[in-house]
N, C-alpha and C positions, 0 to 999 in steps of 0.2 A: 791679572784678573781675567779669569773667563769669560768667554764671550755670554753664555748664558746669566753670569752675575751679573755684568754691566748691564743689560738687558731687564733682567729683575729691578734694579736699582734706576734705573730709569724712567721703568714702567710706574714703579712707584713714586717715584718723584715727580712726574707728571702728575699722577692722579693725586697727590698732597697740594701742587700750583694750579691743579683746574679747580679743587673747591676754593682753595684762598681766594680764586678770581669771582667765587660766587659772592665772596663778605658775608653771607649768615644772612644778607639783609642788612646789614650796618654800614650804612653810608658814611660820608665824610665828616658826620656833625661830630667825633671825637668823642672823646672822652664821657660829657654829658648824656649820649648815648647809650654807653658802655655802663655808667651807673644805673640808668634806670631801666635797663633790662636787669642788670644784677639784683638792685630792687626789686623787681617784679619775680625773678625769680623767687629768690631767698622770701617773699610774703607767700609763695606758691608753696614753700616747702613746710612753713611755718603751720599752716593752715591744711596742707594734707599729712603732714609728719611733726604736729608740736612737739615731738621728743627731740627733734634735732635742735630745738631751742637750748636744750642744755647742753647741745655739743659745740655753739655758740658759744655761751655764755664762758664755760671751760676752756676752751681752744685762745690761744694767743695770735691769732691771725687766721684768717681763710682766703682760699682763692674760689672764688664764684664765676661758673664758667656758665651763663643763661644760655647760650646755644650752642652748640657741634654738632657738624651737620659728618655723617661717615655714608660713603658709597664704597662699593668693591664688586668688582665682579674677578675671580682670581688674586689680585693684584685691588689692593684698595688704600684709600687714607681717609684722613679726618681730619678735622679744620674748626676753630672755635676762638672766641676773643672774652675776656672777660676782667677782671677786677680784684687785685690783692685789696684785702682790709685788714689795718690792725686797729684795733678798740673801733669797729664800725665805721672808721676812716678809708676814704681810698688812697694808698699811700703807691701804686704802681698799677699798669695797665699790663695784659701776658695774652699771649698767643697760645695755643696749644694744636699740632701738628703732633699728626700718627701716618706710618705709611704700616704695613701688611700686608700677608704674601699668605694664600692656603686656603682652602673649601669655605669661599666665602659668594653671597652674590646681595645684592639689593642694596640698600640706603635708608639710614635713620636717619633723626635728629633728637637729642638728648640734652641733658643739663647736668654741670655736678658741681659738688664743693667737694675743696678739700679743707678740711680743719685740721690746720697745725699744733699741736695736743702741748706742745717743747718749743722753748725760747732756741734751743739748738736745731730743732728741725726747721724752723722759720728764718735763721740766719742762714742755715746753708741754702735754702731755695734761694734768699732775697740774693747770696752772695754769687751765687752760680751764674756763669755765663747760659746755663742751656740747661737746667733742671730736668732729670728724665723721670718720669715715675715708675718705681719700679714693686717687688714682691713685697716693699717694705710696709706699702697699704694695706691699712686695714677697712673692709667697708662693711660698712653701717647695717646700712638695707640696700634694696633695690628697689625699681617699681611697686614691685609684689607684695612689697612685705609692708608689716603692718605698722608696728611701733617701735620708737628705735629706744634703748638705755643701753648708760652708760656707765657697764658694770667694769670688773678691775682690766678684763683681759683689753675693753677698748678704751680705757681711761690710757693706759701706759701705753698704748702704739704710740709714736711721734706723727704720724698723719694717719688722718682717716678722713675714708671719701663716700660721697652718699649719691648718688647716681638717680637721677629722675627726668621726669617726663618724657619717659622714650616714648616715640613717634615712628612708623615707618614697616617696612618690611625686610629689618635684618637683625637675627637675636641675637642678645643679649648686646651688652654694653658695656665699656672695662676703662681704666685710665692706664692702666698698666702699659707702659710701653710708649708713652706719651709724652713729646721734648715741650716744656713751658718755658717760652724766650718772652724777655721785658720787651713792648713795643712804647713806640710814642703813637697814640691815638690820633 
């Protein structure tokens, strides 16, 4: 390994263990916690995007990620804790950890779900030692946009992700590239 990779790879691994050191705000109360921001989130979504309600009702599972906080200047990551549900159960707690590398600078904070569309895309997350998310997303809206349906091209993705309440001074917002590991709260 070159000296300049280990150096990348460092840098970034740093800045992925300085936000986890921040916890979003999420103290030690566990799990409890970890629901009622989920909660707060997903009534947040409901009430500025009710069409995600039937991506809901649709989807066989979601994971609701109510905070990720991303910094970067060069060299940056992202940091978030949040809640698998299946049938509106919380059936697992997850981490989500980004590092990244390229013309980047400032720091957000954001939210996202991802709805699981397939019995088969929610067994391979649940079953995954280290979940990454990749090109296979398909998203919704963003911030911006207005009203989400759910016509055939997003009915048949096996995940789809809805991205909101960005905060902060660093554009845009993406899951893409993002490791979701099971925690204990």
């Amino acid at each position: 390994m070159t000296r300049l990779n280990r150096r990348i790879l460092l840098t970034g691994a740093a800045a992925t263990l300085g936000l986890s050191a921040c916890g979003n705000g999420i103290g030690s109360e566990g799990g409890a916690k970890l629901d009622a921001r989920a909660d707060a989130a997903l009534n947040f979504l409901d009430s500025r995007f009710p069409g995600t309600r039937d991506l809901r009702d649709k989807s066989v599972g979601m994971l609701v990620m109510p905070l990720v906080t991303e910094a970067g200047f060069g060299f940056g990551g992202a940091y978030g804790r949040g809640v698998l549900r299946v049938n509106d159960v919380t059936v697992d707690y997850y981490s989500a950890t980004q590092a990244s590398f390229g013309l980047q600078i400032g720091a957000q904070q954001f939210a996202h779900v991802l709805y699981f569309m397939t019995e088969e895309a929610l067994a391979e997350f649940r079953t995954s030692s280290g979940w990454a998310a990749g090109a296979d997303i398909r998203y919704a809206l963003n911030d911006q946009g207005g009203t989400v349906s759910t016509d055939t091209t997003t009915v048949l993705a096996p995940v789809i992700a809805v991205v909101f309440g960005q905060a902060g001074l660093m554009a845009g917002a993406t899951v893409e590239g993002t490791k979701y590991t099971r925690i204990i709260p």
